[in-house]
C-alpha positions as CSV (number, residue, x, y, z in Angstrom):
1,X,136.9,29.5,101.2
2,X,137.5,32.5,103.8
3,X,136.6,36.3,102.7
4,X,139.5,37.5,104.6
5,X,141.6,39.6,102.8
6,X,145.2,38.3,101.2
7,X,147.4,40.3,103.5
8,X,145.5,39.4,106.9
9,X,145.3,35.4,107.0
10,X,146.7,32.7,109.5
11,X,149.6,30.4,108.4
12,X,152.5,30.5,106.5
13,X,154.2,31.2,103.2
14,X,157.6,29.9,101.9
15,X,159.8,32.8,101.5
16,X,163.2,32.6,100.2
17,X,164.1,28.9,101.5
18,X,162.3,29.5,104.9
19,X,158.4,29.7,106.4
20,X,156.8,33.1,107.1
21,X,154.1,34.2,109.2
22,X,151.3,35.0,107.0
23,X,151.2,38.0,107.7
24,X,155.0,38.9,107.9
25,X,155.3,38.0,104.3
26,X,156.3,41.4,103.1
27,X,158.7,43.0,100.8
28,X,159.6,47.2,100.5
29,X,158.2,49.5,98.8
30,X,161.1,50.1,96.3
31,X,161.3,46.4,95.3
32,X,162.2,46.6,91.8
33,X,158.7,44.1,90.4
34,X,156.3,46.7,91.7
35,X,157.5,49.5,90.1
36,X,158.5,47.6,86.9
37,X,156.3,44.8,86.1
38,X,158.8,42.4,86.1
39,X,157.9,39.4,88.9
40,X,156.9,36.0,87.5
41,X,154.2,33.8,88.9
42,X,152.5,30.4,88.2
43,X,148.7,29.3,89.3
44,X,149.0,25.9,90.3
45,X,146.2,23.6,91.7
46,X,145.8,21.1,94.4
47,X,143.8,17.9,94.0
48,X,143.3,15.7,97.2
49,X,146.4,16.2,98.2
50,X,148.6,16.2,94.9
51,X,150.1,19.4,93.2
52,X,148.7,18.7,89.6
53,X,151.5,19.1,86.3
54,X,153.6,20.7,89.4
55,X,156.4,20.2,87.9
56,X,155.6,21.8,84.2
57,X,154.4,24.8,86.2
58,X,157.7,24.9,87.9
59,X,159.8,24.8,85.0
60,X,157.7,27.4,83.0
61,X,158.1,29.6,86.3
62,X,161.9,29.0,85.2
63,X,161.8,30.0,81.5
64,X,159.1,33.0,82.3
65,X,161.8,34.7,84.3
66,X,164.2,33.7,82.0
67,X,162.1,35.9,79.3
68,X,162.7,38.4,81.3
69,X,165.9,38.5,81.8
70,X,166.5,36.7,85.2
71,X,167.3,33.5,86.6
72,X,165.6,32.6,89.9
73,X,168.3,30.8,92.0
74,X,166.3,27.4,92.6
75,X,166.2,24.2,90.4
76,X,162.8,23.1,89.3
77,X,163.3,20.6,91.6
78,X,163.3,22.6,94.5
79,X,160.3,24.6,93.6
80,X,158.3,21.3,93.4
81,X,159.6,20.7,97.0
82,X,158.9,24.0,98.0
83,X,155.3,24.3,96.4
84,X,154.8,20.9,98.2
85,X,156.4,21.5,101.5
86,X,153.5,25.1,101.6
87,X,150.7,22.6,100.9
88,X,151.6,20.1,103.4
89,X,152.0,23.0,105.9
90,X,148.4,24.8,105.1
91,X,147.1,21.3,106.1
92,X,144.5,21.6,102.8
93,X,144.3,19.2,100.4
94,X,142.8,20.9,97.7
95,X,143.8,24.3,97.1
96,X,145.5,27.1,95.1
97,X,148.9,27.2,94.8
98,X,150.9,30.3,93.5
99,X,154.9,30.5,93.3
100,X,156.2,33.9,93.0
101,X,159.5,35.0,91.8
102,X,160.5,38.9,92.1
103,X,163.7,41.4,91.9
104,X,164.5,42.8,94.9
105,X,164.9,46.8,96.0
106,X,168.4,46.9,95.9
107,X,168.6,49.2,92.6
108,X,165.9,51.3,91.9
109,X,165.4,52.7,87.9
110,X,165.1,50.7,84.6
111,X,168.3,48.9,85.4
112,X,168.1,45.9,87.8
113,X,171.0,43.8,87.2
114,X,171.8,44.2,91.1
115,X,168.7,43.1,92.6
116,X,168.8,40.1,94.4
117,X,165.8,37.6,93.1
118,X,163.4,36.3,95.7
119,X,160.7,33.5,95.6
120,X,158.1,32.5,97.5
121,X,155.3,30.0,97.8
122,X,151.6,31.2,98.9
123,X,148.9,28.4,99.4
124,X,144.7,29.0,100.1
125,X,141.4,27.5,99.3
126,X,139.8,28.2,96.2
127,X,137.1,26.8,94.7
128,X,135.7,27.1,91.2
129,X,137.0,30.3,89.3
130,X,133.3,31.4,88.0
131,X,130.0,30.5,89.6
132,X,127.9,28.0,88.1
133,X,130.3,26.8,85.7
134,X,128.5,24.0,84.2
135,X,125.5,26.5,83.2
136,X,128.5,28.3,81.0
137,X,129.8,31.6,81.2
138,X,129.0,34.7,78.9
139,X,132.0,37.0,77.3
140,X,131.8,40.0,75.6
141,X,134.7,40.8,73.2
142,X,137.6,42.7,74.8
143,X,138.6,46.1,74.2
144,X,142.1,45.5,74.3
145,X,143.8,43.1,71.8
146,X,146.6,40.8,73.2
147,X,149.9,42.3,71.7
148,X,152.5,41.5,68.6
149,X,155.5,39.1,69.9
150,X,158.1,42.1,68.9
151,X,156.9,44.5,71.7
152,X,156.7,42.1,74.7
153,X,158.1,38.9,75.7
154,X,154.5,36.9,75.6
155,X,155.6,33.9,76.0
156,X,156.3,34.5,80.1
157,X,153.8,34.6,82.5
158,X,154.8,37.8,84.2
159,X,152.8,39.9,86.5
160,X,152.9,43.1,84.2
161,X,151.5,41.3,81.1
162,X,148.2,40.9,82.9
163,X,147.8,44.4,82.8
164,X,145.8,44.6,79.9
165,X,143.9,41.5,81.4
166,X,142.6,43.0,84.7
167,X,141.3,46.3,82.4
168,X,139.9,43.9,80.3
169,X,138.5,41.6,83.1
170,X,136.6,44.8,85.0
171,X,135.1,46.2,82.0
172,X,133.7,42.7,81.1
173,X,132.3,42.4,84.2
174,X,130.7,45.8,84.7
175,X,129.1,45.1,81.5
176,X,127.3,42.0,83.2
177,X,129.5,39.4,81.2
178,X,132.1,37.3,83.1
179,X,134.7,37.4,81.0
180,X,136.0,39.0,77.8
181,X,137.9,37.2,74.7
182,X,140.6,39.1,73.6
183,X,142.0,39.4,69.9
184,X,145.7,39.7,68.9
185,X,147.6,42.2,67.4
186,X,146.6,40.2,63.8
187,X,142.5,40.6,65.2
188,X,142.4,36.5,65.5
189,X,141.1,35.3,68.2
190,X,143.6,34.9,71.2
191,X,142.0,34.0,74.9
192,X,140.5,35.1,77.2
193,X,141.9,37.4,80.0
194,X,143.4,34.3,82.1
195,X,142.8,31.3,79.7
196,X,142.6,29.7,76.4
197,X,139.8,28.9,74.2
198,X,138.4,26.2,72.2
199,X,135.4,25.9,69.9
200,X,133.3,22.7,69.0
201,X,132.6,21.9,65.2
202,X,130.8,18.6,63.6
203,X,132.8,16.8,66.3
204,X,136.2,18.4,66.3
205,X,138.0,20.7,68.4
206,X,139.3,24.2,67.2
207,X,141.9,25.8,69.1
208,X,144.4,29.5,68.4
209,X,147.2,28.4,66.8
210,X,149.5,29.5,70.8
211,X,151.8,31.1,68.6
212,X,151.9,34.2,70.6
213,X,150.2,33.2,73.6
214,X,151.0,31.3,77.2
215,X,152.6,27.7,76.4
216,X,149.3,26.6,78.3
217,X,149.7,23.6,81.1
218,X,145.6,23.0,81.1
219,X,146.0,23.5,76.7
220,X,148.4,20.5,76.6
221,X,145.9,18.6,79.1
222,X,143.1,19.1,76.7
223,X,144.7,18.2,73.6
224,X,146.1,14.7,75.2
225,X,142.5,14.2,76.7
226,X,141.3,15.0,73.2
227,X,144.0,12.4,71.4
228,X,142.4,10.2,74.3
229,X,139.4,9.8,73.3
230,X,139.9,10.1,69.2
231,X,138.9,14.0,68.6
232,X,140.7,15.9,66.3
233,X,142.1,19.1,66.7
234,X,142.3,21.8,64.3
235,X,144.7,24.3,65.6
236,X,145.1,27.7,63.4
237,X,144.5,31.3,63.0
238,X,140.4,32.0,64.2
239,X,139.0,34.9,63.4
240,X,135.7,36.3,64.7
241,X,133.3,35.7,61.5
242,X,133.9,32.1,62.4
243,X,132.5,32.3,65.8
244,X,128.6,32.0,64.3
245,X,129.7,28.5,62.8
246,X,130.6,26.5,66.2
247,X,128.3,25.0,68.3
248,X,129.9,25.0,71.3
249,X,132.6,26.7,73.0
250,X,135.0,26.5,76.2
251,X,137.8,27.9,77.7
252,X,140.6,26.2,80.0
253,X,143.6,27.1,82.4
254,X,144.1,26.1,85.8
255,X,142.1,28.4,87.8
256,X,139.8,27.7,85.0
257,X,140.0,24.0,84.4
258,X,137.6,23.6,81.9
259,X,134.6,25.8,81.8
260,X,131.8,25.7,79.1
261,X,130.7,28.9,77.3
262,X,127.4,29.9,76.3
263,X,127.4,33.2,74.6
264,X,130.3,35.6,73.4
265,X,128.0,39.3,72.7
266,X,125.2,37.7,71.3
267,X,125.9,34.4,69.7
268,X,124.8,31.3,71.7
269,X,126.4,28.5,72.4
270,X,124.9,25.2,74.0
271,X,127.4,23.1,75.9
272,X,127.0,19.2,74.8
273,X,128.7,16.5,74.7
274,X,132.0,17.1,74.1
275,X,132.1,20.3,76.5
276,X,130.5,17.6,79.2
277,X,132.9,15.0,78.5
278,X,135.8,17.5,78.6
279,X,134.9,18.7,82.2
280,X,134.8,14.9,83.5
281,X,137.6,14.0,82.1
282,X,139.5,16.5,83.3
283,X,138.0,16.2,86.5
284,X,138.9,12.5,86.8
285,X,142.6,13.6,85.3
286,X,143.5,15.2,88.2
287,X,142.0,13.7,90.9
288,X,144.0,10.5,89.5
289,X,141.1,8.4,88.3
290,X,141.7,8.5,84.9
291,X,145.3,7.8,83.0
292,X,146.0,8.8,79.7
């Protein structure tokens, strides 16, 4: 994985139908999405060569800007193509890959019906999103609860949504944790700042009802994996004087995938067997060595 920083790399990204230098992959100032919040983007991962659920992410990339209010000019077809043609061209086979879909800087103000929408594809190397995953991570609980459903449209993954996240993320981390768990509006437990949660009980899986929350690629994975292998799963409202009752606890998404927890503040959790099996499942999931 290179240290270099985003804007200063060799290769290409796919911009608008067409392949970029690197570094010439640049939009103005004024574009609309800075100043408003409103691109859309999707995390997707490579796997010897494959795009795993490439073409769920692409379709959510769809309906995301769709939530808010615009319709990126490509089929979900063509995004698969395009998010397949970037990873053939960085030569890697497994690696990040992150569609983006923005207004343009055509109209400037709260009003954007005259941007023109752009997209483009970035691919690079990235390994496992926390350090020593296995040994399981430590969260503290977040100061900032995800909101209600009326006063943003949570169901999209768009870039000023994850505001609340990277404030969330920073203080976690200055604290010494590596990630926070953030509540809803309700105060039941939600996710963490980029991915969902489960907890383990007397064998069975317990899961945030997703009500207001990401429809979850990696989620769906884990519940079929679960159906796979005969574990139920109890999704419903959670609320923090449950945590002291599970026994173990991870979280999932696909910079993620699944990653075992071992404390939240000061309760402990010990990743077992179904945390294990989880993470090698998965594993063999997407590197197309197991079917399900």
């Amino acid at each position: 994985m290179t240290d270099a920083a985003f804007h200063d790399r060799d290769g290409y990204i796919w911009m608008d139908g067409e392949f970029v230098d690197w570094r010439d992959a640049k939009v103005h100032v004024l574009t609309h999405s800075l100043h408003y919040g409103s691109g859309v983007f999707e995390g997707d991962r490579a796997y010897d060569g494959e795009i795993f659920a490439l073409h769920d992410h692409s379709q959510r990339l769809l309906n995301s800007a769709k939530y808010l209010g615009y319709e990126i000019p490509y089929t979900a077809d063509q995004i698969d193509e395009a998010c397949t043609e970037t990873l053939t061209k960085s030569g890697l086979g497994s690696a990040y890959v992150r569609p983006l879909a923005w207004r343009g800087s055509e109209q400037m103000g709260v009003a954007a019906q005259k941007n023109t929408i752009h997209l483009a594809v970035a691919v690079w190397s990235w390994g496992d999103y926390f350090d020593d995953k296995m040994k399981g991570i430590r969260l503290c609980m977040a100061e900032w609860k995800r909101p209600a459903p009326d006063t943003i449209p949570c169901k999209a993954k768009g870039a000023g949504l994850y505001m609340i996240c990277t404030l969330a993320k920073h203080s976690a981390t200055d604290k010494g944790f590596d990630d926070a768990l953030m509540l809803d509006y309700k105060g039941r437990i939600a996710e963490c700042t980029g991915a969902h949660i489960f907890f383990v009980r007397d064998g069975e899986l317990h899961t945030p009802t997703n009500d207001i929350l990401l429809d979850g690629i990696t989620r769906k994975t884990v519940l079929a994996l679960a159906k796979h292998r005969g574990i139920k799963v109890n999704a419903r409202d959670i609320y923090p004087d449950e945590l002291e009752s599970f026994s173990e606890c991870f979280i999932v998404g696909t910079a993620a995938e699944i990653t075992p927890v071992r404390s939240i503040e000061k309760l402990q959790f010990t990743p077992s067997a179904i945390s294990e099996n989880m993470v090698d499942d998965y594993d063999r999931l997407v590197r197309r060595k197991l079917k399900i």
